[in-house]
mmCIF file of the N, C-alpha and C atoms, coordinates in Angstrom:
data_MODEL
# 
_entry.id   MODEL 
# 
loop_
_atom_site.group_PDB 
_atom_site.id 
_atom_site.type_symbol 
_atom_site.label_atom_id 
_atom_site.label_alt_id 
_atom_site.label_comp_id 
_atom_site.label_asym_id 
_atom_site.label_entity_id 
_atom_site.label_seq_id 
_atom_site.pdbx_PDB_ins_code 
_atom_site.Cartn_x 
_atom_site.Cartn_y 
_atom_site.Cartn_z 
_atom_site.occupancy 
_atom_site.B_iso_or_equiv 
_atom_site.pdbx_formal_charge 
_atom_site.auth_seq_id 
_atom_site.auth_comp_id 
_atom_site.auth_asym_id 
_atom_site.auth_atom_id 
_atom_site.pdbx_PDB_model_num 
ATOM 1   N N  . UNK A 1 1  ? -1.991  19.888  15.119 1.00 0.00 ? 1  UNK A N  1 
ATOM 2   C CA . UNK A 1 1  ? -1.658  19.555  16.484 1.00 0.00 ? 1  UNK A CA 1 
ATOM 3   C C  . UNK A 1 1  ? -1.942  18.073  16.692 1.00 0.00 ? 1  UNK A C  1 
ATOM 4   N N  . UNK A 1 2  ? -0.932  17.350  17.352 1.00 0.00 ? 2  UNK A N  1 
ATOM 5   C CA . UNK A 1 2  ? -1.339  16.070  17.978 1.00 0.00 ? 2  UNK A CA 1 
ATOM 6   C C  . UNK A 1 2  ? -1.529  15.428  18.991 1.00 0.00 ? 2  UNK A C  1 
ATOM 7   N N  . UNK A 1 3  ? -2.677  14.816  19.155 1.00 0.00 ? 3  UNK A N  1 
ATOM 8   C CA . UNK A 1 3  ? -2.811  14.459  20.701 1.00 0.00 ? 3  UNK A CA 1 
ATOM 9   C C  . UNK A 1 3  ? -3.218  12.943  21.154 1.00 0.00 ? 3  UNK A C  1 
ATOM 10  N N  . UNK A 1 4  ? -2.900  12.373  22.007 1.00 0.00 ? 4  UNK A N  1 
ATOM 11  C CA . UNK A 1 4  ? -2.628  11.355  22.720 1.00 0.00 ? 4  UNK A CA 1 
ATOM 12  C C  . UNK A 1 4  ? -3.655  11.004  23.731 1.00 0.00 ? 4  UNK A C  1 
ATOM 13  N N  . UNK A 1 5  ? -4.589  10.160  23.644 1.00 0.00 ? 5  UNK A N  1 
ATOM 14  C CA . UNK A 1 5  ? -5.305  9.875   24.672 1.00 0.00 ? 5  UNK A CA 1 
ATOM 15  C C  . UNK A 1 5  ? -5.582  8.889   25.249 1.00 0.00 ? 5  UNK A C  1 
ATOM 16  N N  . UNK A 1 6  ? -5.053  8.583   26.607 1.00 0.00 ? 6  UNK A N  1 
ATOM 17  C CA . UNK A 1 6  ? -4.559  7.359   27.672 1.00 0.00 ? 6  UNK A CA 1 
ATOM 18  C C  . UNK A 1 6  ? -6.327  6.901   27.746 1.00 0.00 ? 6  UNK A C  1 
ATOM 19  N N  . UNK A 1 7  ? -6.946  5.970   27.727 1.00 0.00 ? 7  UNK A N  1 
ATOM 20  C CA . UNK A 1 7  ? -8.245  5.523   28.479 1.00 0.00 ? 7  UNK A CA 1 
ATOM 21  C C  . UNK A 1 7  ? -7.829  4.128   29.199 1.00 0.00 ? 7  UNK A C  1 
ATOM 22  N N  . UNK A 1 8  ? -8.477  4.314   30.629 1.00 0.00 ? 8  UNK A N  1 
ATOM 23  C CA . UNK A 1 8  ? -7.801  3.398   31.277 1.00 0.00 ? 8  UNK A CA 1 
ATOM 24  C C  . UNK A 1 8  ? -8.895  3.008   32.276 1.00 0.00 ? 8  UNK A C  1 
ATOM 25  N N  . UNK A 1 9  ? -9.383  1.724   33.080 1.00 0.00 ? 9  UNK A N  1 
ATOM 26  C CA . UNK A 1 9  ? -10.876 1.577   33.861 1.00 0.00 ? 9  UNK A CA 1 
ATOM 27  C C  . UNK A 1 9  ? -9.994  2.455   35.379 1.00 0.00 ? 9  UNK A C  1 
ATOM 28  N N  . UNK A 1 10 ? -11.459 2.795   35.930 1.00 0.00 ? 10 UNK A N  1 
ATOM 29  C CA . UNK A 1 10 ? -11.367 3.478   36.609 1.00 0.00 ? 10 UNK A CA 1 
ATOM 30  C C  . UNK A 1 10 ? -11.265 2.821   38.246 1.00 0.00 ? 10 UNK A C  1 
ATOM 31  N N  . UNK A 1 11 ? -10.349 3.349   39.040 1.00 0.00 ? 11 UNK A N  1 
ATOM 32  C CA . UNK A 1 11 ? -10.064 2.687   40.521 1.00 0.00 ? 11 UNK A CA 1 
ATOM 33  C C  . UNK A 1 11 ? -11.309 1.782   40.952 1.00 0.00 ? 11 UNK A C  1 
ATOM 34  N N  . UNK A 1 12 ? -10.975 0.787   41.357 1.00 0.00 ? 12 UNK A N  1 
ATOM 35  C CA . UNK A 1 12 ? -12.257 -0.425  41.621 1.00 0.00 ? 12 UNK A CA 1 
ATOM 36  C C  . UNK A 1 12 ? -13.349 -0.954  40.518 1.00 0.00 ? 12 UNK A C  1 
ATOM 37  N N  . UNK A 1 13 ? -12.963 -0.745  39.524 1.00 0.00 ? 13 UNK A N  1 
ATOM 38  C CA . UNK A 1 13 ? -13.339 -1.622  38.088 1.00 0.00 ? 13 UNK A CA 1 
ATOM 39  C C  . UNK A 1 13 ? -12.710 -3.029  38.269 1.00 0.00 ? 13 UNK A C  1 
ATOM 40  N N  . UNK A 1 14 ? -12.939 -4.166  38.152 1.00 0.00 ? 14 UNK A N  1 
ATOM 41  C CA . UNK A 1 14 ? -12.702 -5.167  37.906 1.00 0.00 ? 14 UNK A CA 1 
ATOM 42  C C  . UNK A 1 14 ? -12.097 -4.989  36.581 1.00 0.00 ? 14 UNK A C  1 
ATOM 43  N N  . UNK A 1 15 ? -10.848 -5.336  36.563 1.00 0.00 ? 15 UNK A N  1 
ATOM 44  C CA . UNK A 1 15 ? -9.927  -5.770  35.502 1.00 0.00 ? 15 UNK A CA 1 
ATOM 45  C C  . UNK A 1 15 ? -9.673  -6.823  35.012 1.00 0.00 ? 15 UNK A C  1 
ATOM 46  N N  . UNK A 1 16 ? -10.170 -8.318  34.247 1.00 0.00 ? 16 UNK A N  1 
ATOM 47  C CA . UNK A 1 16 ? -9.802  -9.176  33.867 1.00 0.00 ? 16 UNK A CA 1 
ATOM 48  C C  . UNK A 1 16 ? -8.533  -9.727  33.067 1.00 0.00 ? 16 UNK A C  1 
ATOM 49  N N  . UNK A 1 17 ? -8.340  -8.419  32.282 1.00 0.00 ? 17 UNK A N  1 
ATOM 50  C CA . UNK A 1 17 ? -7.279  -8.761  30.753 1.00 0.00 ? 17 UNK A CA 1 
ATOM 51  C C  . UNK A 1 17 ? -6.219  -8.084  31.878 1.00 0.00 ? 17 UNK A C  1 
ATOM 52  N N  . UNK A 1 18 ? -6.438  -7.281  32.401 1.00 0.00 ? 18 UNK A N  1 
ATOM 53  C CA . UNK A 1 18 ? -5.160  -7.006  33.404 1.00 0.00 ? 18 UNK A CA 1 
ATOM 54  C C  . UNK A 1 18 ? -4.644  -8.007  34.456 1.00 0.00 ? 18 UNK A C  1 
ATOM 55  N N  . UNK A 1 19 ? -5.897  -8.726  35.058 1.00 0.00 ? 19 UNK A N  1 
ATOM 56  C CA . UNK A 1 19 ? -5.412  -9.841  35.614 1.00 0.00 ? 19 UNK A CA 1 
ATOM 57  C C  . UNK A 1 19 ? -4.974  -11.061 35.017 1.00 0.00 ? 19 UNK A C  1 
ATOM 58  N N  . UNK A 1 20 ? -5.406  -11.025 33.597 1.00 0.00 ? 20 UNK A N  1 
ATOM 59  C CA . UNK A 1 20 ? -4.823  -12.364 33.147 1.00 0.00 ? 20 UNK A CA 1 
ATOM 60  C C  . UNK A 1 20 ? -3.195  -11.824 32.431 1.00 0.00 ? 20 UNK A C  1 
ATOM 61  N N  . UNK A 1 21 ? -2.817  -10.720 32.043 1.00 0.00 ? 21 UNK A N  1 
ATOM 62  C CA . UNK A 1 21 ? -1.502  -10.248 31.801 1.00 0.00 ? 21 UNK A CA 1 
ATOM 63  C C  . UNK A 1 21 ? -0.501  -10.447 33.178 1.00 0.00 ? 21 UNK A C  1 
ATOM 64  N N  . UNK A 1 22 ? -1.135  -10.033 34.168 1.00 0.00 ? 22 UNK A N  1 
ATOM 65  C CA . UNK A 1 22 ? -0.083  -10.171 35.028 1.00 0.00 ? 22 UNK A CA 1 
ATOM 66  C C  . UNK A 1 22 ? 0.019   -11.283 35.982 1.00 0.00 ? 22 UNK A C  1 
ATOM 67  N N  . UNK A 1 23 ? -0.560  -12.319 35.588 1.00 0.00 ? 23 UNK A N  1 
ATOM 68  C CA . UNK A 1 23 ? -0.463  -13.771 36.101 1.00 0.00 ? 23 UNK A CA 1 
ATOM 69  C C  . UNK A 1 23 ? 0.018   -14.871 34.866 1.00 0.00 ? 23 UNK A C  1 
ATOM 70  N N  . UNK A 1 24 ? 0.460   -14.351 33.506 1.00 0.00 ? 24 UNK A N  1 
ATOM 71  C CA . UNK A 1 24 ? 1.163   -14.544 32.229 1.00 0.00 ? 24 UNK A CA 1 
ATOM 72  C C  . UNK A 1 24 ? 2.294   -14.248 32.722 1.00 0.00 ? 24 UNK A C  1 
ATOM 73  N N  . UNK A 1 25 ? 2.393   -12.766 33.155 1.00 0.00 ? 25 UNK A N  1 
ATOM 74  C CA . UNK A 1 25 ? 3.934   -12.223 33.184 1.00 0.00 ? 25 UNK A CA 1 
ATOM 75  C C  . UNK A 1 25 ? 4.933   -13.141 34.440 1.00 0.00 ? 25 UNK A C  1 
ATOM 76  N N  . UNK A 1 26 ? 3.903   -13.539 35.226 1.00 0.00 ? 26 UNK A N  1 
ATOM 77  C CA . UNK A 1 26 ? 4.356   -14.185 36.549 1.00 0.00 ? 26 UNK A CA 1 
ATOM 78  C C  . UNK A 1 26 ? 4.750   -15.661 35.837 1.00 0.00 ? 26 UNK A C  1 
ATOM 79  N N  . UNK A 1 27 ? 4.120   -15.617 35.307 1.00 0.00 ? 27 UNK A N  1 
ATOM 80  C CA . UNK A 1 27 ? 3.997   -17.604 34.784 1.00 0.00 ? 27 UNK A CA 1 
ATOM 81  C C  . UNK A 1 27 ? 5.180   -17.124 33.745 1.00 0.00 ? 27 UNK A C  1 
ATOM 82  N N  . UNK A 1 28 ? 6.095   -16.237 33.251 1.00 0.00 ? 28 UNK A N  1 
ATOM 83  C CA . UNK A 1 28 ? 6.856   -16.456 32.447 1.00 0.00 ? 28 UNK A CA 1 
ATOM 84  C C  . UNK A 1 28 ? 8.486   -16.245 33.202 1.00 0.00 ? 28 UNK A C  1 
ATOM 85  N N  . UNK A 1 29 ? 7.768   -16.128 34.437 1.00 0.00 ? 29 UNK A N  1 
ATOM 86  C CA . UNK A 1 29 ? 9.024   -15.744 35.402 1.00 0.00 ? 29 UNK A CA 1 
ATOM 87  C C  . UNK A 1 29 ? 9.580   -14.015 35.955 1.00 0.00 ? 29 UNK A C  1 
ATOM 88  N N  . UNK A 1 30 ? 8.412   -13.325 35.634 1.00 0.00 ? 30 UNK A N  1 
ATOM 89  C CA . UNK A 1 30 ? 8.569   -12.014 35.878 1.00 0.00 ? 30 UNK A CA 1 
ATOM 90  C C  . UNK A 1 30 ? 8.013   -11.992 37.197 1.00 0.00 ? 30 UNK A C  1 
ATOM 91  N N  . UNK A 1 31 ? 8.514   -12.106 38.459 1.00 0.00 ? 31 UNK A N  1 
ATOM 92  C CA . UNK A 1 31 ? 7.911   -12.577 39.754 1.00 0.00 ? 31 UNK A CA 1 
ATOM 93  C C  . UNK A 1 31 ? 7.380   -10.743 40.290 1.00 0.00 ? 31 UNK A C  1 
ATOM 94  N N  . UNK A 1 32 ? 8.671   -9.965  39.806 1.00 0.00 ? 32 UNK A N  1 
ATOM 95  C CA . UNK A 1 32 ? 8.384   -8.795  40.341 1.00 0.00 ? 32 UNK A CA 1 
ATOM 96  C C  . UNK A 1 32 ? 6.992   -8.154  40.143 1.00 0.00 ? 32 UNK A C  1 
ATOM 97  N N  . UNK A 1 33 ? 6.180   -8.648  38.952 1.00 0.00 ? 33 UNK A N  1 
ATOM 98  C CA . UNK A 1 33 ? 5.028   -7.933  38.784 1.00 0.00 ? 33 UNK A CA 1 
ATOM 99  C C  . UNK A 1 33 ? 4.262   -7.906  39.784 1.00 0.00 ? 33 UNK A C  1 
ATOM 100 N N  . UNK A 1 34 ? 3.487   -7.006  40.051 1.00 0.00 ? 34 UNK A N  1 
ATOM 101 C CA . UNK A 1 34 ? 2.402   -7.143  40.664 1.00 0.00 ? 34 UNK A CA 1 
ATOM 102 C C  . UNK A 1 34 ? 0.777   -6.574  40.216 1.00 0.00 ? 34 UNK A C  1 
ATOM 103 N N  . UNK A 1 35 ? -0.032  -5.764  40.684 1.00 0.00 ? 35 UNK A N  1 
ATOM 104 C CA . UNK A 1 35 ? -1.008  -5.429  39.745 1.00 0.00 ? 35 UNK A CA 1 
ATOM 105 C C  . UNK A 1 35 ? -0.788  -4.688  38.866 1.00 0.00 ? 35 UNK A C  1 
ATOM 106 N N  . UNK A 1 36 ? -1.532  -5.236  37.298 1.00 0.00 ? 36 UNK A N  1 
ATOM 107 C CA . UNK A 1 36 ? -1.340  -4.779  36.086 1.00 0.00 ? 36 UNK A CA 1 
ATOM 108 C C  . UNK A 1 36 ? -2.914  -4.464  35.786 1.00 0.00 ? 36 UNK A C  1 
ATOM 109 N N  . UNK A 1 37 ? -2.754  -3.426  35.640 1.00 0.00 ? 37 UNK A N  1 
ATOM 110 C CA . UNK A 1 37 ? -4.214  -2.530  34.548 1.00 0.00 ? 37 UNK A CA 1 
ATOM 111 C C  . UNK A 1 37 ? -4.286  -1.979  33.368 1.00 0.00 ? 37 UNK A C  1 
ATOM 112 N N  . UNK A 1 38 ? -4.884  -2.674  32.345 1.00 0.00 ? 38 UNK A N  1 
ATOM 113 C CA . UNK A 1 38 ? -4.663  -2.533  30.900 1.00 0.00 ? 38 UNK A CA 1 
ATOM 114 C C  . UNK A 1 38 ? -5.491  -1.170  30.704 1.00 0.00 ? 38 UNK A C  1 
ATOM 115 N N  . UNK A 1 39 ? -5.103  -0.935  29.558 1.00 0.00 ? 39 UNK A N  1 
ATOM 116 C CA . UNK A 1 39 ? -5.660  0.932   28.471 1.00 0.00 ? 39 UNK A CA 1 
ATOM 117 C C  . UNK A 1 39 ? -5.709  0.498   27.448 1.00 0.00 ? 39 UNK A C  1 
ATOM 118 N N  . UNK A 1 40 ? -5.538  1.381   26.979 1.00 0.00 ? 40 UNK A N  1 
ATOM 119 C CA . UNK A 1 40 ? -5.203  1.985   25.661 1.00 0.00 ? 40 UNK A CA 1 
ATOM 120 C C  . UNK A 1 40 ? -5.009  3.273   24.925 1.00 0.00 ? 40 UNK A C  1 
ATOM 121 N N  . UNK A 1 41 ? -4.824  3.513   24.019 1.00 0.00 ? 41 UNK A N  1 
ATOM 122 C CA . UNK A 1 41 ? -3.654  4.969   23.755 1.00 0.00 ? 41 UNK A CA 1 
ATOM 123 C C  . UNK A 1 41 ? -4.589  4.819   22.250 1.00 0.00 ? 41 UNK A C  1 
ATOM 124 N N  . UNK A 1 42 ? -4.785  6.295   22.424 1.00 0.00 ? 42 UNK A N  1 
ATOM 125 C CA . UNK A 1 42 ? -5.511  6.954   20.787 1.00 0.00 ? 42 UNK A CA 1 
ATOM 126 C C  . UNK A 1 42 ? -4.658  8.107   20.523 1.00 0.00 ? 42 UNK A C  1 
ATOM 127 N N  . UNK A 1 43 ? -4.041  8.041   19.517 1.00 0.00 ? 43 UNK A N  1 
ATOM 128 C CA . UNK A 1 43 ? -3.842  9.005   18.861 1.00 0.00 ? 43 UNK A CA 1 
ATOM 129 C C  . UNK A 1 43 ? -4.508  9.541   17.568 1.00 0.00 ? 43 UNK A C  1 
ATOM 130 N N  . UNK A 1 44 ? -4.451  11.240  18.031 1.00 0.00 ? 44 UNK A N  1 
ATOM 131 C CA . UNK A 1 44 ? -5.513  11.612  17.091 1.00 0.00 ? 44 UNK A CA 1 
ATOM 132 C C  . UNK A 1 44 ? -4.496  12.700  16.277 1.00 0.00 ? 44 UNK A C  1 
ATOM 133 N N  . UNK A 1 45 ? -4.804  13.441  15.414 1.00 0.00 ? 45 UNK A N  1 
ATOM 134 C CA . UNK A 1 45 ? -4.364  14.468  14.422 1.00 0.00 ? 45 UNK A CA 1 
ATOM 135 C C  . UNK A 1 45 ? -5.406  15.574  14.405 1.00 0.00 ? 45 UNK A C  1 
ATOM 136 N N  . UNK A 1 46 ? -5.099  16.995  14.945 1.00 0.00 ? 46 UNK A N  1 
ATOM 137 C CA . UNK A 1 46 ? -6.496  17.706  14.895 1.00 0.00 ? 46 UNK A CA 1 
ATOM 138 C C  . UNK A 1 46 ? -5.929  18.532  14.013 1.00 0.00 ? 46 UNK A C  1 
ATOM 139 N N  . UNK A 1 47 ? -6.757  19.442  13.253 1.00 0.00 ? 47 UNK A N  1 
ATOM 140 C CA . UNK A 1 47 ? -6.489  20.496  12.382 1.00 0.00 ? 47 UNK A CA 1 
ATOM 141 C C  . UNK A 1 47 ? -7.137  21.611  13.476 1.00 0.00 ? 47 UNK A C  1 
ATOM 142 N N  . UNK A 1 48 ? -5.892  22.094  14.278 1.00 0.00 ? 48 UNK A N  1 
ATOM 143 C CA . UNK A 1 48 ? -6.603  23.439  15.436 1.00 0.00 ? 48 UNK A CA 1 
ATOM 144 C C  . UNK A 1 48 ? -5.137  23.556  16.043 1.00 0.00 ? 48 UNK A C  1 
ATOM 145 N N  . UNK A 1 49 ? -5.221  25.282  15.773 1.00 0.00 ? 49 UNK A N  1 
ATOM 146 C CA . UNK A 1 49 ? -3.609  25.401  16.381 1.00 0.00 ? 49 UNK A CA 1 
ATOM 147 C C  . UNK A 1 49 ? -4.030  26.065  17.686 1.00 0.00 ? 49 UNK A C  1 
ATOM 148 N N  . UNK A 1 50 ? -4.784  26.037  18.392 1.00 0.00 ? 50 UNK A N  1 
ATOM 149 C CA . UNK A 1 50 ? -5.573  26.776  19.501 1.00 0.00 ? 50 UNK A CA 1 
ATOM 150 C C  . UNK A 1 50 ? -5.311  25.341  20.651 1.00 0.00 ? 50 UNK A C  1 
ATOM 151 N N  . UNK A 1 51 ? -4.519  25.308  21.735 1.00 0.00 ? 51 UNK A N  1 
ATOM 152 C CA . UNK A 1 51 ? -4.199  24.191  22.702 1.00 0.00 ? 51 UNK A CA 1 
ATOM 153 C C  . UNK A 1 51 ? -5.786  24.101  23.347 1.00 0.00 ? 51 UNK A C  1 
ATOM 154 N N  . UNK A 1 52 ? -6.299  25.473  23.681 1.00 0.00 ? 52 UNK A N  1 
ATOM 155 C CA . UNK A 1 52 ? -7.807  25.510  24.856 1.00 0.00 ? 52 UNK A CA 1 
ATOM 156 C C  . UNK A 1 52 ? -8.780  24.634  23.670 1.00 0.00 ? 52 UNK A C  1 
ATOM 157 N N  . UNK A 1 53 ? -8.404  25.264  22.760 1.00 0.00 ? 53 UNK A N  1 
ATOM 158 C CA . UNK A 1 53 ? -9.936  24.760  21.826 1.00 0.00 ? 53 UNK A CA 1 
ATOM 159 C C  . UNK A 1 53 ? -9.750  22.951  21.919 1.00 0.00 ? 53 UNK A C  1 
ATOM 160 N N  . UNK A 1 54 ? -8.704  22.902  21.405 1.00 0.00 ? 54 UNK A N  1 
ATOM 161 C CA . UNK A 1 54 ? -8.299  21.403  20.906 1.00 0.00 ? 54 UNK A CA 1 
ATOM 162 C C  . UNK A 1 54 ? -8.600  20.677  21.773 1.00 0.00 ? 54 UNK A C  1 
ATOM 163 N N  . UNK A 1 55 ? -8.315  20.714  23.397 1.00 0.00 ? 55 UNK A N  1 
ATOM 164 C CA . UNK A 1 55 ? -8.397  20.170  24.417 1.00 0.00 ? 55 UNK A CA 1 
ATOM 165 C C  . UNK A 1 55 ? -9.845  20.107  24.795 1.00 0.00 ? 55 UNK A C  1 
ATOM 166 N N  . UNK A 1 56 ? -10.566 21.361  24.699 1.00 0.00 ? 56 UNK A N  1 
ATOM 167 C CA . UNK A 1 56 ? -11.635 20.983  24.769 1.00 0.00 ? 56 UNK A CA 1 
ATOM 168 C C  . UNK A 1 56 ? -12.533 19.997  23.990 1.00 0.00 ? 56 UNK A C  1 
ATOM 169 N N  . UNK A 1 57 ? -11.947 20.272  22.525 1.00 0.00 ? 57 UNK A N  1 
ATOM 170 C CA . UNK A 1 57 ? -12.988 19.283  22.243 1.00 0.00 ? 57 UNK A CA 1 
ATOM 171 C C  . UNK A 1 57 ? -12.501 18.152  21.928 1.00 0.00 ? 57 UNK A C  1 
ATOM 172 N N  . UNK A 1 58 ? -11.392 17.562  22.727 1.00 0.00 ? 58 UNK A N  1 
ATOM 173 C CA . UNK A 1 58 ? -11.160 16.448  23.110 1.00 0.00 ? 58 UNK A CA 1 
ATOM 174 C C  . UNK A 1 58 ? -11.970 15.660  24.007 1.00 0.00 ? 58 UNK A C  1 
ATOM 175 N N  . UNK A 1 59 ? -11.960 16.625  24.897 1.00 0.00 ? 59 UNK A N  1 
ATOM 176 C CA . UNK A 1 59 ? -12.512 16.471  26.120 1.00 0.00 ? 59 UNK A CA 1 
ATOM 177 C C  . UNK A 1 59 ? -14.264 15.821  25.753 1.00 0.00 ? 59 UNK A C  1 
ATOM 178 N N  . UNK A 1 60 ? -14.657 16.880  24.751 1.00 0.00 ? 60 UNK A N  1 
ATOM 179 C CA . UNK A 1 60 ? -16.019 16.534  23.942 1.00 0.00 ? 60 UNK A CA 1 
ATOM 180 C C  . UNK A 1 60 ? -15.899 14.800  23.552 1.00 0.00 ? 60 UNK A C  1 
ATOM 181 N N  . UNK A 1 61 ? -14.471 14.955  22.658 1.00 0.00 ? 61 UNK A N  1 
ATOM 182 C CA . UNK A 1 61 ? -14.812 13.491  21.562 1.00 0.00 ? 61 UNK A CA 1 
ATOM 183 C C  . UNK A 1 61 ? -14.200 12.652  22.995 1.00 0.00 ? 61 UNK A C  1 
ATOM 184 N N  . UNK A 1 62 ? -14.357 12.473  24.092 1.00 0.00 ? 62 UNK A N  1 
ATOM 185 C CA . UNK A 1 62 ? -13.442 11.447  25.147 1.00 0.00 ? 62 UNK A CA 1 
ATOM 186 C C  . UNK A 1 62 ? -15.371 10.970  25.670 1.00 0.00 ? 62 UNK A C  1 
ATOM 187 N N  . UNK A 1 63 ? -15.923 12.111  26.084 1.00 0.00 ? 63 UNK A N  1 
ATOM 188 C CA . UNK A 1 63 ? -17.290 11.921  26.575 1.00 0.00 ? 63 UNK A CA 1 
ATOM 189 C C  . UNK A 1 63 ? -18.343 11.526  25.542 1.00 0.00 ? 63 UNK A C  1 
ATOM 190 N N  . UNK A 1 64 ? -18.109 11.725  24.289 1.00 0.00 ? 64 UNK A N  1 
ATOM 191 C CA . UNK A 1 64 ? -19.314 10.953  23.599 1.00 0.00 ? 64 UNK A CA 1 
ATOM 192 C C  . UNK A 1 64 ? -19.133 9.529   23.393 1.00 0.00 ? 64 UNK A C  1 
ATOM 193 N N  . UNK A 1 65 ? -17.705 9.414   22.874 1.00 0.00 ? 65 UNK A N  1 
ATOM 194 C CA . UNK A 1 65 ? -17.157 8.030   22.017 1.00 0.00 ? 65 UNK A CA 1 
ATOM 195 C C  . UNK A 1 65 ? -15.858 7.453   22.565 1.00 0.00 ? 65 UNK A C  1 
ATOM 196 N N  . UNK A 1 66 ? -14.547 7.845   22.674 1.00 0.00 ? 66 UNK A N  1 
ATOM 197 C CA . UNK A 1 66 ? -13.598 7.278   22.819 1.00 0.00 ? 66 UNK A CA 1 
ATOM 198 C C  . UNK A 1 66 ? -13.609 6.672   24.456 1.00 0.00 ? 66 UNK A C  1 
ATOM 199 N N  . UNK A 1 67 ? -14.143 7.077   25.312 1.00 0.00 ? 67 UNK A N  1 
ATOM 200 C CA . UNK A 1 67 ? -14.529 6.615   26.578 1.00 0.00 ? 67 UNK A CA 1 
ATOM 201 C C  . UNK A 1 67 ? -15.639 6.568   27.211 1.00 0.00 ? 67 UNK A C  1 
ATOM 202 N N  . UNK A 1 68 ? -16.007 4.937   28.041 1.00 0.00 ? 68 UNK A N  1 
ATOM 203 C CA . UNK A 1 68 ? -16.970 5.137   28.375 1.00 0.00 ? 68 UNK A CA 1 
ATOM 204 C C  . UNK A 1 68 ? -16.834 5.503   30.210 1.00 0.00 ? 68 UNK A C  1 
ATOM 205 N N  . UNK A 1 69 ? -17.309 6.754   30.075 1.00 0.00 ? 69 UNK A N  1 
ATOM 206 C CA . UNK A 1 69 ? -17.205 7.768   31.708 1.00 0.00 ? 69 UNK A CA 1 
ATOM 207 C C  . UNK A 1 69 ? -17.460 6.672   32.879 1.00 0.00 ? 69 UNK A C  1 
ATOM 208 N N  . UNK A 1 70 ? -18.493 6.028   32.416 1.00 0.00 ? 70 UNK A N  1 
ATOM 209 C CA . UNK A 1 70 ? -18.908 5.513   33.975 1.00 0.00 ? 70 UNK A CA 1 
ATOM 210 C C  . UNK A 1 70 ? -18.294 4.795   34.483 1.00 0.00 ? 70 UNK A C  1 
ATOM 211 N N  . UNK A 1 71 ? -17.417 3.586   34.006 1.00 0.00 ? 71 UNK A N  1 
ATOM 212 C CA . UNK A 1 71 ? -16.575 2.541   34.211 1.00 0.00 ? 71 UNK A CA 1 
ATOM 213 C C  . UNK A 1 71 ? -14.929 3.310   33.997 1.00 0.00 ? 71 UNK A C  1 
ATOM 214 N N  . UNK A 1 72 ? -14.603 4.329   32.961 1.00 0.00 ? 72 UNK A N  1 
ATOM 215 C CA . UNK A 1 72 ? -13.102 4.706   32.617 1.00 0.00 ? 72 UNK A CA 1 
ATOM 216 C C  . UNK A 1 72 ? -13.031 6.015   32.765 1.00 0.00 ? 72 UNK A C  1 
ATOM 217 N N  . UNK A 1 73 ? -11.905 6.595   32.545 1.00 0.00 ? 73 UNK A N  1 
ATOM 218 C CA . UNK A 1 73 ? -11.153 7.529   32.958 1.00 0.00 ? 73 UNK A CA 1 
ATOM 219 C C  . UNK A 1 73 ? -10.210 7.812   31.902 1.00 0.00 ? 73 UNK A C  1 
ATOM 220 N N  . UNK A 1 74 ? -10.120 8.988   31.665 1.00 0.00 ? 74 UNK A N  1 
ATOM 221 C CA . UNK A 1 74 ? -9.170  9.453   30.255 1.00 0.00 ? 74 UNK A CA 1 
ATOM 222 C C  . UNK A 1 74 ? -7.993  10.473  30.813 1.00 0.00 ? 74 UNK A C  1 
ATOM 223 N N  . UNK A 1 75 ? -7.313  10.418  30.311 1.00 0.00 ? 75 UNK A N  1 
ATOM 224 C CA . UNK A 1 75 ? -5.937  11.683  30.617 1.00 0.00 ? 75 UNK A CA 1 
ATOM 225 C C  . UNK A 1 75 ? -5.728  11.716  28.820 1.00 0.00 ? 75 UNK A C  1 
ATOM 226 N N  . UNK A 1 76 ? -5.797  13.411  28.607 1.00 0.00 ? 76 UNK A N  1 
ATOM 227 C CA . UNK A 1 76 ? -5.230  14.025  26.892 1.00 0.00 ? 76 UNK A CA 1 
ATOM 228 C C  . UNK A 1 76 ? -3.820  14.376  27.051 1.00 0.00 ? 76 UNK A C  1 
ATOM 229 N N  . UNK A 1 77 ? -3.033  14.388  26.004 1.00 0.00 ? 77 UNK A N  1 
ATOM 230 C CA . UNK A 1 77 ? -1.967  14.714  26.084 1.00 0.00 ? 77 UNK A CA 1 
ATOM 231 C C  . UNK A 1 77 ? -1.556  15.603  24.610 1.00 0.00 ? 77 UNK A C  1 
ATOM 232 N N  . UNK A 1 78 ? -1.489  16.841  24.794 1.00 0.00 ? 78 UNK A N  1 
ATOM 233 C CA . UNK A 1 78 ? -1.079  17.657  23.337 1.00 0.00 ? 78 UNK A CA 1 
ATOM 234 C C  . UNK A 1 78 ? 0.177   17.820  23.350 1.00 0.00 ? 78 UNK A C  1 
ATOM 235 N N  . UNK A 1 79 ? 0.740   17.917  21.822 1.00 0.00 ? 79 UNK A N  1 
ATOM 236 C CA . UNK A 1 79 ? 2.110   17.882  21.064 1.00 0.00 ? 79 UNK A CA 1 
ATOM 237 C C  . UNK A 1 79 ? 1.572   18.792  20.245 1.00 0.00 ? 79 UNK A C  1 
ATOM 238 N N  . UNK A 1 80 ? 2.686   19.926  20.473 1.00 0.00 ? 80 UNK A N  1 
ATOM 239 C CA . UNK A 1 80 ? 2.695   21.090  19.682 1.00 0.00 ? 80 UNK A CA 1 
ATOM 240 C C  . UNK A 1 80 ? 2.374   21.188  18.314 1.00 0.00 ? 80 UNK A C  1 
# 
């Protein structure tokens, strides 16, 4: 099974690399932008054909390591 995991700072985090992307994008003539908030995307490979299990212990590996809770926010995404 494969799964996809968005980590992204959480509403009222100060964003820097997001503010300096979207004052780049402006300075290159992309006027329409407006606020930009950077992530990042993990993809993982699990050996578990069980969606509850997998998710859960996503959910596990998001809270020890791949995110840090207090400042971010994760959304999983499974592929059959």
């Amino acid at each position: 099974m494969k799964a996809r995991v968005f980590v992204t700072l959480k509403n009222g985090v100060l964003d820097p690399q997001g503010k300096a992307i979207g004052h780049a994008l402006n300075g290159l003539g992309f006027g329409s932008v407006g606020e930009v908030r950077q992530g990042k995307v993990i993809d993982l490979e699990l050996n578990e054909t069980d969606a509850g299990k997998a998710k859960a212990e996503l959910k596990a590996m998001c809270d020890k390591l791949l995110a840090n809770t207090v400042i971010e926010k994760y959304e999983i995404e499974l592929k059959g």
